[in-house]
C-alpha positions in Angstrom: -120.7 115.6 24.8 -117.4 113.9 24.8 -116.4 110.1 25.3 -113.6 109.4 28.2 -111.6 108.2 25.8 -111.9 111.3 23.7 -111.1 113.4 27.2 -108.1 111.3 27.9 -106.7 112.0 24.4 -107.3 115.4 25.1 -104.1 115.7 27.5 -101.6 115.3 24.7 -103.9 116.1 21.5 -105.6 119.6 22.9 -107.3 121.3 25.8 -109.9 120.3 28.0 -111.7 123.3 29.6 -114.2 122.8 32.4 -116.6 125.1 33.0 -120.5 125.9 34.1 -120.9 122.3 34.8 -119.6 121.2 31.1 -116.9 119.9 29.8 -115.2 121.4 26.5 -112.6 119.6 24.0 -110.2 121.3 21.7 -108.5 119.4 19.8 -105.8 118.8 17.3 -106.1 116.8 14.3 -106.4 113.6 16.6 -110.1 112.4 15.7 -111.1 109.4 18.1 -110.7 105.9 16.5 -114.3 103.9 15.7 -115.1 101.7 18.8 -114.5 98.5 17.9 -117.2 95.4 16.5 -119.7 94.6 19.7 -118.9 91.0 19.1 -116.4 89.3 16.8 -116.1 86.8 14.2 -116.8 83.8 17.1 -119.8 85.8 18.1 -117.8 86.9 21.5 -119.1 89.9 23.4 -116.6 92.8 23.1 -115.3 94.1 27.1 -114.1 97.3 27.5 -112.6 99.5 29.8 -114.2 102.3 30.9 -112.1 104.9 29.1 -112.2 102.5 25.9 -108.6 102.4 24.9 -108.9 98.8 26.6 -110.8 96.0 24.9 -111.3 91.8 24.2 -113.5 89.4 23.2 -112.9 86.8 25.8 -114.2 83.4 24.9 -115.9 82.6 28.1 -117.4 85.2 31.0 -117.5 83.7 34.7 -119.3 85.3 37.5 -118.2 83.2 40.5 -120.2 82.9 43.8 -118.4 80.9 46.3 -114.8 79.8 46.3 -115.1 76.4 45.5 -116.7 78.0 42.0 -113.2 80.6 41.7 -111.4 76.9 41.7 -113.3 75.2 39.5 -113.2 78.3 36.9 -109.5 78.6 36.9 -109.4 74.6 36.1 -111.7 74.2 33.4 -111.4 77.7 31.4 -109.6 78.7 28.7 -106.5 80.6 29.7 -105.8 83.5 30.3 -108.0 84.0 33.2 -108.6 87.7 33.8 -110.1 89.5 36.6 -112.3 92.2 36.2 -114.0 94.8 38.4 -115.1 98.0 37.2 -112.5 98.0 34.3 -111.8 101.3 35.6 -107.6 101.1 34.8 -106.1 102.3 32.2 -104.0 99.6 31.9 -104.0 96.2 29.7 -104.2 94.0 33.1 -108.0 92.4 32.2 -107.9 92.0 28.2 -108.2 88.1 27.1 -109.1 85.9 24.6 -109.6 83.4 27.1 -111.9 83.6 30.3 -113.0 86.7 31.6 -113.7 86.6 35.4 -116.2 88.9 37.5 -115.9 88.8 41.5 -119.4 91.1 41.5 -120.9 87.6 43.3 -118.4 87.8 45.9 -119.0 91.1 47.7 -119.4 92.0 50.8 -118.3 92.1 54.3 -117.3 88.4 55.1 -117.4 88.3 58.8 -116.0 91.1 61.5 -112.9 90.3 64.1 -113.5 92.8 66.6 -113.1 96.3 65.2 -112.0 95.3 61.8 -113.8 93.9 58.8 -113.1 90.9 56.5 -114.5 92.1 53.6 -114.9 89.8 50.1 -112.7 90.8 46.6 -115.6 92.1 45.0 -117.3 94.5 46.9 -117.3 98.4 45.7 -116.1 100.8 47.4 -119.4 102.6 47.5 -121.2 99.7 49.0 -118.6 99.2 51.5 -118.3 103.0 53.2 -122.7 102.2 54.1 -121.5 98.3 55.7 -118.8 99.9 57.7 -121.0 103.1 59.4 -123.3 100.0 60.3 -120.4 99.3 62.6 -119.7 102.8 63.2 -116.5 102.2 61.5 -114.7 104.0 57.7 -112.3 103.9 55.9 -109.1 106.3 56.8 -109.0 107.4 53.1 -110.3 106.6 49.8 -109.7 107.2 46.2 -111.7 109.8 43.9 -114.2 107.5 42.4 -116.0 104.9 44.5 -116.4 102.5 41.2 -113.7 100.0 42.0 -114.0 96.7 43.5 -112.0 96.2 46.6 -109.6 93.6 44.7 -108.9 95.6 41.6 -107.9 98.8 44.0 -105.5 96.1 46.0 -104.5 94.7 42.2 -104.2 97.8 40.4 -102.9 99.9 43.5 -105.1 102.5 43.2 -104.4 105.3 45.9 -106.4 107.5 47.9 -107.0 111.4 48.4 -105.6 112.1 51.8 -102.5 114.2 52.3 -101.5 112.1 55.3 -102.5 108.6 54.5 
């Protein structure tokens, strides 16, 4: 078995082969670096992405409920404040050493107006295809992997599979 980050490597350090239901690495002189300390020396929790070339030790974690708690977070934390969903880019956009934000308590479809949905930062995608066919409604086109919370597909402009959308 490989790690993600190992796979993603893979594209500039060897070959990635998939076959039989497997995946196989070959790869050149490019071992994968040791995964960082689980907490540092201020006993913070390490975060990571999910391919792991993304990680911090942010001094405080928030998971938010209501609104009025999203205010109150961004006035009294330690800055930066980062927002995270799945931490599924590739990208440095959620890394702190300040607060580190989850939206996972503010998911959901808000309220409908007519046909369409108002639907709460973070909700994943996977939960919101099941509250739309309650409505007999769906999404015109979504990306490959149903992980992602509706915010960080809007932050991180994740796109979709469709040839026409």
């Amino acid at each position: 078995m490989i790690s993600r980050r190992t796979a993603l490597v893979a594209g500039t350090a060897g070959v990635v082969a998939v076959a039989g239901g497997g995946v196989y690495l070959a790869a050149r002189d490019k071992p994968e670096p040791p995964a960082p300390p689980s907490m540092d020396a201020d006993k913070h929790l390490l975060w990571r992405n999910w391919s792991g070339i993304e990680h911090a030790y942010p001094a405080v974690r928030s998971a938010p409920k209501t609104e009025a708690e999203v205010a109150q977070i961004l006035q009294a934390s330690p800055a930066p404040v980062r927002v995270v969903g799945a931490g599924h880019s590739f990208t440095g956009l959620v890394p702190t050493s300040g607060t580190l934000m989850t939206l996972d308590g503010l998911a959901g479809v808000e309220r409908w107006e007519g046909d369409e949905a108002v639907v709460r930062a973070g909700t994943r995608l996977g939960a919101l295809g099941p509250a739309l066919a309650e409505r007999g409604r769906a999404m015109a086109n979504l990306p490959d992997i149903n992980k992602q919370s509706l915010g960080g597909c809007l932050g991180t402009a994740t796109h979709g599979t469709g040839a026409a959308i």
